[in-house]
C-alpha positions as protocol buffer text, in pm:
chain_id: "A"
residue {
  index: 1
  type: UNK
  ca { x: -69 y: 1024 z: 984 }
}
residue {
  index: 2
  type: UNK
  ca { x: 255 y: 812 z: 996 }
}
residue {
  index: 3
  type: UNK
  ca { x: 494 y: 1019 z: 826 }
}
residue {
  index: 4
  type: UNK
  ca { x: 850 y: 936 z: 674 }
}
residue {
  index: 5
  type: UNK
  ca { x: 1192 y: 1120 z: 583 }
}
residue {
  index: 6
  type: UNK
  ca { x: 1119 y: 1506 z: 605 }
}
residue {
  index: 7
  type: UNK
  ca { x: 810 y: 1428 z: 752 }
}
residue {
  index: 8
  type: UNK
  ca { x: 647 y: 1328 z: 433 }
}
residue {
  index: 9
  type: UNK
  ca { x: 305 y: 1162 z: 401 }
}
residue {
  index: 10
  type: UNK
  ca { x: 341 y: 798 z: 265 }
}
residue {
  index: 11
  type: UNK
  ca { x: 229 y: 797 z: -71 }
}
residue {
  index: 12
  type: UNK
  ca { x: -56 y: 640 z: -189 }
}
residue {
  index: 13
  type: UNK
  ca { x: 32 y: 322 z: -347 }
}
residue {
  index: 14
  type: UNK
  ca { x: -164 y: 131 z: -648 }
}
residue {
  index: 15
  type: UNK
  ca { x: -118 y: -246 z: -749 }
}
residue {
  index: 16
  type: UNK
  ca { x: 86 y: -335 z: -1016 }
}
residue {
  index: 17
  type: UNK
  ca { x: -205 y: -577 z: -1114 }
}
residue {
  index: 18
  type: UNK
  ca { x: -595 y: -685 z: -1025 }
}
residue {
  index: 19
  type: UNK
  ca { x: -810 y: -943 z: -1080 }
}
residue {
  index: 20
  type: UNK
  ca { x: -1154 y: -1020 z: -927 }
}
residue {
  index: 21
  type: UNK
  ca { x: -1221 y: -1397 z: -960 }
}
residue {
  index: 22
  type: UNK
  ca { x: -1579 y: -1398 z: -831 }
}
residue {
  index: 23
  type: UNK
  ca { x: -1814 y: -1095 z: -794 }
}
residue {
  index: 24
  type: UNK
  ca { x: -1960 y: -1204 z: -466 }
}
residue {
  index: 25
  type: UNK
  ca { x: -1801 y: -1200 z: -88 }
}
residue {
  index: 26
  type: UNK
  ca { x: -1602 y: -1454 z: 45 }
}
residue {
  index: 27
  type: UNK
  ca { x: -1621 y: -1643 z: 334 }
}
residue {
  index: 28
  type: UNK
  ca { x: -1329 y: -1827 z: 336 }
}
residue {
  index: 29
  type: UNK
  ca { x: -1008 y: -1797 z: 109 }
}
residue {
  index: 30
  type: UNK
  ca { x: -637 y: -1918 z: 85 }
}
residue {
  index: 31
  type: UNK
  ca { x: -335 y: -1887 z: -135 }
}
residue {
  index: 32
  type: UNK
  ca { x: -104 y: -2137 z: -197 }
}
residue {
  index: 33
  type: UNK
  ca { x: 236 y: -2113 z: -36 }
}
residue {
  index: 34
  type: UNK
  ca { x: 418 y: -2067 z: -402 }
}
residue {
  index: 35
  type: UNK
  ca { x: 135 y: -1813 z: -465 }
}
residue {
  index: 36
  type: UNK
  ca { x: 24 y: -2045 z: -760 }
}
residue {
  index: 37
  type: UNK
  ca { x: -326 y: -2118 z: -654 }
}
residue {
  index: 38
  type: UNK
  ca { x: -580 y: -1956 z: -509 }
}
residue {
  index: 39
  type: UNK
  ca { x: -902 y: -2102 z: -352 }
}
residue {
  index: 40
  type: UNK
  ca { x: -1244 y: -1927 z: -297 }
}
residue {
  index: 41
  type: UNK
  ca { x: -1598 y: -2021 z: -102 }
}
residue {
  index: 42
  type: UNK
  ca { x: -1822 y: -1761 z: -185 }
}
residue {
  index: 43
  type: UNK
  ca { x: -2110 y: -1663 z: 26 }
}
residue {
  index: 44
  type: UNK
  ca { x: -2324 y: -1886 z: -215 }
}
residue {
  index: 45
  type: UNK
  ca { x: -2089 y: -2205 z: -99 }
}
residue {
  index: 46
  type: UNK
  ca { x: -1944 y: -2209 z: -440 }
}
residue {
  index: 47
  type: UNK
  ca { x: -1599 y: -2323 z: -401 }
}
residue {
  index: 48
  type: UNK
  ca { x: -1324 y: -2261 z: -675 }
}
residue {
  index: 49
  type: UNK
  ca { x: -971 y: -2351 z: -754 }
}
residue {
  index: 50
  type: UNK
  ca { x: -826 y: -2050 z: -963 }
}
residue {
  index: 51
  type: UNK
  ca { x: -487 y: -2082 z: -1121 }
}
residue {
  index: 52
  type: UNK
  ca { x: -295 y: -1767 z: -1037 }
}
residue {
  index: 53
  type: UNK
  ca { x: -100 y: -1696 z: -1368 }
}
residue {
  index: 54
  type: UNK
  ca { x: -328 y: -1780 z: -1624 }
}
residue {
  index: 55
  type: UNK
  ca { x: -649 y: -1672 z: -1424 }
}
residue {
  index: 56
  type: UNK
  ca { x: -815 y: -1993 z: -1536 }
}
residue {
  index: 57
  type: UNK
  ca { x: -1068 y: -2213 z: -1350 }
}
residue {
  index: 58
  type: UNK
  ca { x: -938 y: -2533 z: -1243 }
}
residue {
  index: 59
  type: UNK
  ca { x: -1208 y: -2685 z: -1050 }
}
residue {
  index: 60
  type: UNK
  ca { x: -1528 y: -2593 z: -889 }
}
residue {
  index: 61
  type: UNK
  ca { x: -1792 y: -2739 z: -624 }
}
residue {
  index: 62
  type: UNK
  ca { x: -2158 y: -2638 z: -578 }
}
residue {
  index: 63
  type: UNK
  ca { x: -2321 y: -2588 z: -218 }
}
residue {
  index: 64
  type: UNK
  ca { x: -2513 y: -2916 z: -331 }
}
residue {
  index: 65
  type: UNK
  ca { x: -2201 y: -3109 z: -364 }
}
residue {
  index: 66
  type: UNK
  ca { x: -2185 y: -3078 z: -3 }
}
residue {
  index: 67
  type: UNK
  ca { x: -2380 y: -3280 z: 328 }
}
residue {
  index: 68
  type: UNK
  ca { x: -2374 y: -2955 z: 540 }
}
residue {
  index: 69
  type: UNK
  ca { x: -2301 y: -2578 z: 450 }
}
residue {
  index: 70
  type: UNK
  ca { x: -1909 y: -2516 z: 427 }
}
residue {
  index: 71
  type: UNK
  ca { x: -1668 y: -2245 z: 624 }
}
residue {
  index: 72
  type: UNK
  ca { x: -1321 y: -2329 z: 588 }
}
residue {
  index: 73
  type: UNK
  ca { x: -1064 y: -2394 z: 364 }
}
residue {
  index: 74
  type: UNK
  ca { x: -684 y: -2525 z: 326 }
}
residue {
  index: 75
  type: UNK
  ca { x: -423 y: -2622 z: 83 }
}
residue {
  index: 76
  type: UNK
  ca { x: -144 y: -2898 z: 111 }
}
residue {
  index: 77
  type: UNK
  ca { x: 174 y: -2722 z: 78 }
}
residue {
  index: 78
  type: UNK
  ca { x: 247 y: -2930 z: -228 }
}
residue {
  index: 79
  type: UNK
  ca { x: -100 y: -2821 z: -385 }
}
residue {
  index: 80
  type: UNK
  ca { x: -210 y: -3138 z: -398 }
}
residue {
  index: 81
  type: UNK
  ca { x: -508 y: -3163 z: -252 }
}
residue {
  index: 82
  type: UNK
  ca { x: -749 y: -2926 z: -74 }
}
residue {
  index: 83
  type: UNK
  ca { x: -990 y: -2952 z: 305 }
}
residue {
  index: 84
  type: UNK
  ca { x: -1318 y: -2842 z: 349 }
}
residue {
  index: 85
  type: UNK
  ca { x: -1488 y: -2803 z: 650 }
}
residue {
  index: 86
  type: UNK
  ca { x: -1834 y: -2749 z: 792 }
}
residue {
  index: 87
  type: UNK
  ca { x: -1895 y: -2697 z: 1103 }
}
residue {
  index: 88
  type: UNK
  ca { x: -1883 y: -3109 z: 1166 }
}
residue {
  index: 89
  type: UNK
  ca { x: -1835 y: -3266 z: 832 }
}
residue {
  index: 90
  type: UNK
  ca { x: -1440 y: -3261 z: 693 }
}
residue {
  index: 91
  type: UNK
  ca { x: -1371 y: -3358 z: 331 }
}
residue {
  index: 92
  type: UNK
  ca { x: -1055 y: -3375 z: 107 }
}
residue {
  index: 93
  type: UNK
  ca { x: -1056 y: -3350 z: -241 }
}
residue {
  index: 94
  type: UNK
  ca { x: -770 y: -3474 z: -497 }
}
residue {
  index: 95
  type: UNK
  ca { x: -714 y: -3146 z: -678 }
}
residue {
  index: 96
  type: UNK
  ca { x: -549 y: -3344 z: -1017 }
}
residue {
  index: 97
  type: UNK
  ca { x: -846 y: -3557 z: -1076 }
}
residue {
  index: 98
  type: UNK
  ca { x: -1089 y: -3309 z: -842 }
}
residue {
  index: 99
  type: UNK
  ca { x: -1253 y: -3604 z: -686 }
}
residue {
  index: 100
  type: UNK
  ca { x: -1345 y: -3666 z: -356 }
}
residue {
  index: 101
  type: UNK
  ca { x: -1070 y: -3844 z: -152 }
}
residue {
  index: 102
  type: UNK
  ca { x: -1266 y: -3852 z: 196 }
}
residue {
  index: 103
  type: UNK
  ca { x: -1533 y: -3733 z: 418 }
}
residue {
  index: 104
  type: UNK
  ca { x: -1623 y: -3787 z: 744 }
}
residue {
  index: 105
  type: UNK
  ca { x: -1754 y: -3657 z: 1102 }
}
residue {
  index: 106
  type: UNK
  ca { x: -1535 y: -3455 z: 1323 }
}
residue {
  index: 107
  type: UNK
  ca { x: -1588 y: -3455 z: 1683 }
}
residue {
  index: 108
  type: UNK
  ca { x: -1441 y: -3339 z: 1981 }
}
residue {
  index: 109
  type: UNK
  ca { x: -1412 y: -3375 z: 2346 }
}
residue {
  index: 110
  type: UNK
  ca { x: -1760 y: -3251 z: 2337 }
}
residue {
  index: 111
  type: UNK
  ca { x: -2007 y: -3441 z: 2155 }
}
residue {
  index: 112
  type: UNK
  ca { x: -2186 y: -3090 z: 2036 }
}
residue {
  index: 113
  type: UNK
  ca { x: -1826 y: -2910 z: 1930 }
}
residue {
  index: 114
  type: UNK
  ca { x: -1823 y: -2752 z: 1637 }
}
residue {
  index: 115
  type: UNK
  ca { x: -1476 y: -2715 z: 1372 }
}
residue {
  index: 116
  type: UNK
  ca { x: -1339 y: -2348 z: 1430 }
}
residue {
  index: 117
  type: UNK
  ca { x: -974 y: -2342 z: 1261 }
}
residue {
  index: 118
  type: UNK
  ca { x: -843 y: -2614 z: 995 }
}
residue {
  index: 119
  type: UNK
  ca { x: -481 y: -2662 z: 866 }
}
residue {
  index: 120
  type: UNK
  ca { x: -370 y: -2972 z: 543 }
}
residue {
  index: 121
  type: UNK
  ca { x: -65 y: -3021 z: 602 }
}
residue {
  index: 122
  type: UNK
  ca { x: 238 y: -2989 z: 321 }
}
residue {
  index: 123
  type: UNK
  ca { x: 166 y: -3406 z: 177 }
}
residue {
  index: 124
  type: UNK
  ca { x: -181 y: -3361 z: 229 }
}
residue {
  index: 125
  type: UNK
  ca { x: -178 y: -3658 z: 425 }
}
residue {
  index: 126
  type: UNK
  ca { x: -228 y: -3504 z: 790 }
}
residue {
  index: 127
  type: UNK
  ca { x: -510 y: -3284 z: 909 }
}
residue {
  index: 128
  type: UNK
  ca { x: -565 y: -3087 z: 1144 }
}
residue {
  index: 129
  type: UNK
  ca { x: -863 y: -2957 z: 1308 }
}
residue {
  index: 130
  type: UNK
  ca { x: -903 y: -2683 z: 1618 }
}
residue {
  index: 131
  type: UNK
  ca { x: -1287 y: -2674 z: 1756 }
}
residue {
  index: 132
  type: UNK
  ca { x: -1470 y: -2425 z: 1935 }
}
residue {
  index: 133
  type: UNK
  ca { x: -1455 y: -2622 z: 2240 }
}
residue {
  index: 134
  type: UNK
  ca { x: -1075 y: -2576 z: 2277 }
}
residue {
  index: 135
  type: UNK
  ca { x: -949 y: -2883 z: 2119 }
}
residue {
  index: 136
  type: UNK
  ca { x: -733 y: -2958 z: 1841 }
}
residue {
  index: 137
  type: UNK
  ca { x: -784 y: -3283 z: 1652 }
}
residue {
  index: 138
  type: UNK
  ca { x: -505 y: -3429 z: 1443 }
}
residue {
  index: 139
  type: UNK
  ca { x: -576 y: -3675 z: 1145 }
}
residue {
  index: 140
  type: UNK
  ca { x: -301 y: -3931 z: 963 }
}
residue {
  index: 141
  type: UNK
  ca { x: -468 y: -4053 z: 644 }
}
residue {
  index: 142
  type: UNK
  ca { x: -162 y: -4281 z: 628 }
}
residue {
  index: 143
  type: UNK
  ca { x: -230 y: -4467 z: 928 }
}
residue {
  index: 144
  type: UNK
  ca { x: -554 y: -4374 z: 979 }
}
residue {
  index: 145
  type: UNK
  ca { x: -498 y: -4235 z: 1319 }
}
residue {
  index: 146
  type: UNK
  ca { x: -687 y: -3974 z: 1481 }
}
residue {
  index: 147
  type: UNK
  ca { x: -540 y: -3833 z: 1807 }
}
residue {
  index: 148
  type: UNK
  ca { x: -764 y: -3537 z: 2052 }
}
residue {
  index: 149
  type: UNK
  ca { x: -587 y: -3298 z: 2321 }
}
residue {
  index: 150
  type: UNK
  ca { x: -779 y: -3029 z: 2532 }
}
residue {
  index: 151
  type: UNK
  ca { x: -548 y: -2744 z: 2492 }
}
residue {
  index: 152
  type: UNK
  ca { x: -742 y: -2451 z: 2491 }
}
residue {
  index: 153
  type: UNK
  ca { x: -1013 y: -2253 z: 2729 }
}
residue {
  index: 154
  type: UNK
  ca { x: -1201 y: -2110 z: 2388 }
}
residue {
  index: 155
  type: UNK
  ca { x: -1259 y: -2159 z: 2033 }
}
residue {
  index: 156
  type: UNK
  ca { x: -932 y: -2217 z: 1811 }
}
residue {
  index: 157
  type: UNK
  ca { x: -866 y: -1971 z: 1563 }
}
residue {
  index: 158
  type: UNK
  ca { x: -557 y: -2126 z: 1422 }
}
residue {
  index: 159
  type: UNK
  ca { x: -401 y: -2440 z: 1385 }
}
residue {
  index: 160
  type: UNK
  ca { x: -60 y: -2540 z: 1170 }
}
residue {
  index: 161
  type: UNK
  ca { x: 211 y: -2823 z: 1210 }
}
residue {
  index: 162
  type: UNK
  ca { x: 584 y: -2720 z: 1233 }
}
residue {
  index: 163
  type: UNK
  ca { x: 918 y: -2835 z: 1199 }
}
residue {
  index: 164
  type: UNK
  ca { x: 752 y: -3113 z: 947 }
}
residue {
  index: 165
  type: UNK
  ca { x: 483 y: -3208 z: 1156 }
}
residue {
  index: 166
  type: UNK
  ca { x: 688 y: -3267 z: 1532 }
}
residue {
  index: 167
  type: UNK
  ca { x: 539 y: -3013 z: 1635 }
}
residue {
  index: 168
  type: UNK
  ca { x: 182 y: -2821 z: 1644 }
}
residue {
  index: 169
  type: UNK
  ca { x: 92 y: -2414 z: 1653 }
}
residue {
  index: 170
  type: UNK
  ca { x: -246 y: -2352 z: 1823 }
}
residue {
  index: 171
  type: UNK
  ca { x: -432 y: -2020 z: 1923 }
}
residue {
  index: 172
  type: UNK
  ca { x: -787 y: -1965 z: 2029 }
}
residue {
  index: 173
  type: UNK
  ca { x: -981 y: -1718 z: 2209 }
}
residue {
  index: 174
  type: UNK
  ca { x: -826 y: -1780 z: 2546 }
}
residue {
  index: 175
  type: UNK
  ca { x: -539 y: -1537 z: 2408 }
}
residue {
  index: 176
  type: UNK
  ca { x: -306 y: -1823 z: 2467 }
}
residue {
  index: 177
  type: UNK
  ca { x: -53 y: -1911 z: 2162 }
}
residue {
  index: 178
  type: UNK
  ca { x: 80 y: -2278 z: 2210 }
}
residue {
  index: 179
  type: UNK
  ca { x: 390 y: -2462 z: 2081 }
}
residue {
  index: 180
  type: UNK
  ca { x: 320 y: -2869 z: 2172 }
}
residue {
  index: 181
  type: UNK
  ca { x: 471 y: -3181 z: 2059 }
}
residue {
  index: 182
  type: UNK
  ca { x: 240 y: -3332 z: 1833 }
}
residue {
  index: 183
  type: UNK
  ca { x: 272 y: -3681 z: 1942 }
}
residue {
  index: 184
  type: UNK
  ca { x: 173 y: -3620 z: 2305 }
}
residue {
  index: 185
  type: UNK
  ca { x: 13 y: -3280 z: 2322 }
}
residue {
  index: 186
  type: UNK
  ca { x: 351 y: -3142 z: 2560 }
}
residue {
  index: 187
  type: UNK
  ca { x: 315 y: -2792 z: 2565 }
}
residue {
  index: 188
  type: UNK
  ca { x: 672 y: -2653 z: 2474 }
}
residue {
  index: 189
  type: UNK
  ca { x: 617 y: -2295 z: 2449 }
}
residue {
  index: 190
  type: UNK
  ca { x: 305 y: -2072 z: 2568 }
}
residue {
  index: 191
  type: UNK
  ca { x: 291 y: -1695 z: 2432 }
}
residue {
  index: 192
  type: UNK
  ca { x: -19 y: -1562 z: 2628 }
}
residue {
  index: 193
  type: UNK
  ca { x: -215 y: -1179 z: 2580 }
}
residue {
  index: 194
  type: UNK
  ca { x: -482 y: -1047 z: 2720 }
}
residue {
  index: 195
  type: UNK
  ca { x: -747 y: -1073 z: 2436 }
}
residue {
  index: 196
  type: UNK
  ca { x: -864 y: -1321 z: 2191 }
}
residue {
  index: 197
  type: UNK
  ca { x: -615 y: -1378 z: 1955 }
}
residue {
  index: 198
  type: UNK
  ca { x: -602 y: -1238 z: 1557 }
}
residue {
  index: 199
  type: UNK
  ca { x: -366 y: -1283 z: 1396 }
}
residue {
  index: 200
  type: UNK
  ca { x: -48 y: -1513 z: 1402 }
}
residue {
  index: 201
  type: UNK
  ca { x: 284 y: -1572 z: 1209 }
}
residue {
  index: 202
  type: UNK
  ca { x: 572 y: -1724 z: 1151 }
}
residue {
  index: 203
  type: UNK
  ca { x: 858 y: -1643 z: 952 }
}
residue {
  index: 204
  type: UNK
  ca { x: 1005 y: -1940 z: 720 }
}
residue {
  index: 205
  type: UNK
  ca { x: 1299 y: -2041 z: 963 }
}
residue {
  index: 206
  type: UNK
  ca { x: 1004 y: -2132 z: 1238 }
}
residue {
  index: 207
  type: UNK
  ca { x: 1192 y: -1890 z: 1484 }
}
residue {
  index: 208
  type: UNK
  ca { x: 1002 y: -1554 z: 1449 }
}
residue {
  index: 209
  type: UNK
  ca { x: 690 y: -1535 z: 1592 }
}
residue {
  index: 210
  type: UNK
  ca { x: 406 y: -1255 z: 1544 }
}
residue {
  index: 211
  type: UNK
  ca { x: 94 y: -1258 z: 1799 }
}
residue {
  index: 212
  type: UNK
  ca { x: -184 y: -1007 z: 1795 }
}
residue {
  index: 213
  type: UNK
  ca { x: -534 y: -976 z: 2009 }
}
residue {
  index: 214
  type: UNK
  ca { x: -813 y: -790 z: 1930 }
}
residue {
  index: 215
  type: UNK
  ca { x: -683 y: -471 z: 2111 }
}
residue {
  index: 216
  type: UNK
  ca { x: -369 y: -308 z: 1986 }
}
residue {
  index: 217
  type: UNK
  ca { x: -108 y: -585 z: 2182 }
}
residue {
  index: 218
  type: UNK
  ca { x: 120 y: -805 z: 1957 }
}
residue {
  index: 219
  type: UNK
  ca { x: 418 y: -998 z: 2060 }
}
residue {
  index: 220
  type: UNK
  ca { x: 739 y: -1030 z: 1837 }
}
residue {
  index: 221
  type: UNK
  ca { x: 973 y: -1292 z: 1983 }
}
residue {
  index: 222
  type: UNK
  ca { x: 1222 y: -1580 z: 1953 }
}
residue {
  index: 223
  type: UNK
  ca { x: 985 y: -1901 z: 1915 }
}
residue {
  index: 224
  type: UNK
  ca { x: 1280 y: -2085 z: 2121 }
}
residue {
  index: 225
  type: UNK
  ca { x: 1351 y: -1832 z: 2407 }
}
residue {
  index: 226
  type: UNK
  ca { x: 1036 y: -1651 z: 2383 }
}
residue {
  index: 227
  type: UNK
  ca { x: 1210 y: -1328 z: 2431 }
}
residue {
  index: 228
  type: UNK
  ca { x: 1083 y: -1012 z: 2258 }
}
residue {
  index: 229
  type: UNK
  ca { x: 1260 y: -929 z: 1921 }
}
residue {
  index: 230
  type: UNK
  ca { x: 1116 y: -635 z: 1794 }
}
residue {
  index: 231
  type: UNK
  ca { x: 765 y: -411 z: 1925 }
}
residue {
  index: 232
  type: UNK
  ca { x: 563 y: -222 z: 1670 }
}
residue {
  index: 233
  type: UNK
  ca { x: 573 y: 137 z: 1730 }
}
residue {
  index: 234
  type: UNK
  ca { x: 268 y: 309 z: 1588 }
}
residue {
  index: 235
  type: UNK
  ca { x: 27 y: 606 z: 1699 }
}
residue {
  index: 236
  type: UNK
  ca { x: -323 y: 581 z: 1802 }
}
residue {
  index: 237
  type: UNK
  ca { x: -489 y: 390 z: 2097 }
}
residue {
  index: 238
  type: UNK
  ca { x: -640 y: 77 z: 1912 }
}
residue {
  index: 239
  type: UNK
  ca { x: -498 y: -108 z: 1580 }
}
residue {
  index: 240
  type: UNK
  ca { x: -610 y: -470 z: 1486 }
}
residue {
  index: 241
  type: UNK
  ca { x: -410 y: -685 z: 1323 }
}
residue {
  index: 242
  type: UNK
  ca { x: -649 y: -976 z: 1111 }
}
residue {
  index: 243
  type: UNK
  ca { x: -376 y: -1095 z: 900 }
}
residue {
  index: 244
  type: UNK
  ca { x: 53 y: -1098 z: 905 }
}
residue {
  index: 245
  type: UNK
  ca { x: 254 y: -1240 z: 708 }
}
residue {
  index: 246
  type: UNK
  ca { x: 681 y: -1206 z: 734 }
}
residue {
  index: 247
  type: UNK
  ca { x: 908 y: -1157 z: 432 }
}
residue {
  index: 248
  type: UNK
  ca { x: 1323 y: -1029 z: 361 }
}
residue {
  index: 249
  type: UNK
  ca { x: 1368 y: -1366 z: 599 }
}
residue {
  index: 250
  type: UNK
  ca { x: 1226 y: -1222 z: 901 }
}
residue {
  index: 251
  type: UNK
  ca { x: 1296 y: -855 z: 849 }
}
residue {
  index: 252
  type: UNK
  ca { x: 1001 y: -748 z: 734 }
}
residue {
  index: 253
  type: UNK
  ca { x: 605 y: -794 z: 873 }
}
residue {
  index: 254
  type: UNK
  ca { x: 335 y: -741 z: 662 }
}
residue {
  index: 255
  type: UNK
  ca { x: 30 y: -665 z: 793 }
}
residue {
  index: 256
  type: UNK
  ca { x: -331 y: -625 z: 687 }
}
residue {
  index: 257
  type: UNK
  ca { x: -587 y: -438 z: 915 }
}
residue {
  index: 258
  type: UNK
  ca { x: -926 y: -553 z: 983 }
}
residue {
  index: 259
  type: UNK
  ca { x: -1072 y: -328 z: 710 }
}
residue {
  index: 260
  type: UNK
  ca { x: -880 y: -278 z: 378 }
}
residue {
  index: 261
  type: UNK
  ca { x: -503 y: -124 z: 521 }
}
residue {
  index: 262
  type: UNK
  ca { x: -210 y: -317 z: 468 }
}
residue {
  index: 263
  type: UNK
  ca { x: 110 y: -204 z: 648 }
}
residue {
  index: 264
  type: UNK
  ca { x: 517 y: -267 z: 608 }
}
residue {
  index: 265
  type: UNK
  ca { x: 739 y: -326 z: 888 }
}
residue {
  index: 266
  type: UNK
  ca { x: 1064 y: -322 z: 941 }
}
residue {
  index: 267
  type: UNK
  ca { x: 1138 y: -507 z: 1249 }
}
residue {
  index: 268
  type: UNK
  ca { x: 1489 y: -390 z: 1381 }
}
residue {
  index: 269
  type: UNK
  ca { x: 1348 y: -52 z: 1402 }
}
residue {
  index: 270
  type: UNK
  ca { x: 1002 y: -151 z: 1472 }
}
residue {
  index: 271
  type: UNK
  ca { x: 871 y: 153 z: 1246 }
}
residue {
  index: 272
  type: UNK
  ca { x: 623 y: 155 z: 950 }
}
residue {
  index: 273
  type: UNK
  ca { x: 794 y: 140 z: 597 }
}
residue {
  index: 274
  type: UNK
  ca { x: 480 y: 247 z: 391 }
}
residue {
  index: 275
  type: UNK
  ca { x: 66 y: 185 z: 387 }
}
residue {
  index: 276
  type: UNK
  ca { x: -196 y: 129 z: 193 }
}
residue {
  index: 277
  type: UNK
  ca { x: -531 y: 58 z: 84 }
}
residue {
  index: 278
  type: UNK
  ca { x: -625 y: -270 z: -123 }
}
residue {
  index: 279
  type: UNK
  ca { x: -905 y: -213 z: -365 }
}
residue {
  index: 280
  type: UNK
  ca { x: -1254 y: -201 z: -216 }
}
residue {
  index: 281
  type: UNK
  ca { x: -1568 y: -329 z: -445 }
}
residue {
  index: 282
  type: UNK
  ca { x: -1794 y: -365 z: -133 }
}
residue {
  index: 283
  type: UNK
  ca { x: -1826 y: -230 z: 212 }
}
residue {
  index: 284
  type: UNK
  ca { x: -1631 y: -419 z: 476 }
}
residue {
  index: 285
  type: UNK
  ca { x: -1380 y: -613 z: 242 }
}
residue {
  index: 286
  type: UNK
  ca { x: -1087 y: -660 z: 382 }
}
residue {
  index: 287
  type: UNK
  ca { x: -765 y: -922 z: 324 }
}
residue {
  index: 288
  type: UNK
  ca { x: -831 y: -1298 z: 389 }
}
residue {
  index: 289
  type: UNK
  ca { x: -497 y: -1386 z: 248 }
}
residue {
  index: 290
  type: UNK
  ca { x: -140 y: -1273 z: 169 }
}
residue {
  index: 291
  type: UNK
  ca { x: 191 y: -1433 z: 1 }
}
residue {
  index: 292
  type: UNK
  ca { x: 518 y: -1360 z: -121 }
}
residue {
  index: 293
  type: UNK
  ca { x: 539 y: -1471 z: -492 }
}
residue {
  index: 294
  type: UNK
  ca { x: 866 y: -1557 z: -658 }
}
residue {
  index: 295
  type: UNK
  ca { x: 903 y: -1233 z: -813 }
}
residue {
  index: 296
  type: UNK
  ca { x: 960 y: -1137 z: -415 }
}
residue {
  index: 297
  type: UNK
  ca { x: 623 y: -926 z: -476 }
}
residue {
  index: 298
  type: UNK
  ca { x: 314 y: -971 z: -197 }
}
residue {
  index: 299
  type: UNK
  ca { x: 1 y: -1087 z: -354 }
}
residue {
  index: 300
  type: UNK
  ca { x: -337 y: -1009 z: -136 }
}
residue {
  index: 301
  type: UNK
  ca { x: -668 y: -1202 z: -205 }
}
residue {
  index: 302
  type: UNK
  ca { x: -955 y: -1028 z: -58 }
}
residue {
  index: 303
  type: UNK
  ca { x: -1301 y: -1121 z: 82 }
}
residue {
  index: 304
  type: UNK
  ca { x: -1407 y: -924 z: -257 }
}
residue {
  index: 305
  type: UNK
  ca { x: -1245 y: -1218 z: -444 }
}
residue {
  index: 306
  type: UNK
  ca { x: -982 y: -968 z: -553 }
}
residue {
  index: 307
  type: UNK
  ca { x: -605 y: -1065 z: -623 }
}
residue {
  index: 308
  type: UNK
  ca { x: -392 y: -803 z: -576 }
}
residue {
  index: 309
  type: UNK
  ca { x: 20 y: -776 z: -628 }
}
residue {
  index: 310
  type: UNK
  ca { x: 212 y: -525 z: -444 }
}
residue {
  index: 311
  type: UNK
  ca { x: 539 y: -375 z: -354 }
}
residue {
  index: 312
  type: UNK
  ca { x: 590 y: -360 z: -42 }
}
């Protein structure tokens, strides 16, 4: 056990609040960026909009509302609109009116690719789309461009723009974690492990960067040097990051294990602040989400349907 101080045991450590939206699993979720929404696609292929304060329903889909069974989800940083993917079919909805803005057909450099990671960006107005055939797709609903680049050896598991859209994060299976220039695919930085990438962050300045793989080696470093900032120092041979999320501006790193631990980190000493559980209704829940609110709290959402606020 990680101990602290006079080598005391970290105490157990309850949520200042709960609420379950939907008593079923989830197989995709996201919180906004404000923490102001969440979204939910339930096993069933029910897919909510929740508002986070009052705990009220703002709008909902059916799996019949939909051409092909749905996976993924994603927010426009300005909550304006939400993606839905298949595993071919994308579609955008306008969340004031909760109408269907678009749909269409994604497909890669192979006809028979399938859509593994999606990202909306903060206007809503650019998509993009990582496939299991290594390629990221990006979409401009304002010009009604669609541009393809073959980055990848494996399925993407994440995709999001940075520095407002000049450039592109991408990871996938091949453990590689890519920095490119969105307008011609030039790879600017490449942050490689061993094992199929996890879990990946950034911190809001864009210049920490957290990598894991699915054994117990992560990466902390300058996104512009690429040198190594801080290491992780825990016991134990194996510890797998799903989710991680930074906060204090960098000096802290939240993470959530893949079953239901969540861990603080402070990152000039590289040691564990404090641990805990989130609240288990099923077996095998664990954290699909995570977000600072503007109380400066972190709020969890869980593959339970369970929003959680902490102190971290």
């Amino acid at each position: 056990m990680t101990s602290v101080g006079c080598n005391k045991p970290i105490t157990k450590q309850e949520s200042d609040s709960i609420h379950r939206y939907v008593a079923d699993n989830l197989i995709d979720a996201e919180l906004s960026k404000d923490a102001k929404l969440a979204v939910t696609l339930s096993r069933t292929r029910e897919l909510s909009v929740w508002n986070n304060a009052s705990k009220s329903l703002l709008h909902q889909w059916q799996v019949e509302d939909f051409d092909e069974p749905t996976y993924l989800v994603s927010l426009s940083g300005n909550n304006k609109y939400l993606a839905v993917t298949g595993k071919h079919q994308v579609s955008i909805f306008d969340l004031k009116s909760g109408r269907l803005e678009v749909s269409w057909l994604a497909q890669g450099f192979d006809s028979s690719a399938s859509i593994s990671s999606l990202y909306l960006s903060q206007s809503g107005r650019r998509i993009l789309l990582g496939m299991n055939e290594g390629s990221v797709i990006t979409v401009d609903l304002e010009s009604n461009q669609l541009s393809m680049f073959q980055l990848h050896d494996g399925p993407v598991s994440h995709v999001e723009f940075l520095s407002y859209g000049e450039r592109i994060l991408s990871s996938a299976y091949d453990g590689h974690a890519l920095i490119w220039a969105s307008s011609n695919g030039q790879v600017i930085k490449d942050f490689s492990l061993a094992q199929r990438i996890t879990s990946i962050s950034f911190d809001e300045a864009e210049r920490r960067i957290f990598i894991a793989d699915v054994l117990d080696k992560h990466i902390i470093a300058d996104s512009h040097s690429g040198e190594s900032i801080s290491q992780l120092s825990f016991l134990g041979r194996y510890r797998y990051f799903r989710q991680a999320l930074f906060a204090d501006r960098g000096k802290t790193l939240i993470t959530a294990s893949s079953k239901q631990k969540i861990m603080s980190w402070d990152l000039n000493t590289g040691k564990e602040k404090k641990h805990w559980n989130i609240t288990v209704f099923t077996a095998g829940t664990t954290v699909l989400d995570m977000t600072i609110n503007s109380s400066g709290q972190l709020m969890t959402l869980s593959s339970d349907g369970a929003l959680e606020i902490w102190d971290y």
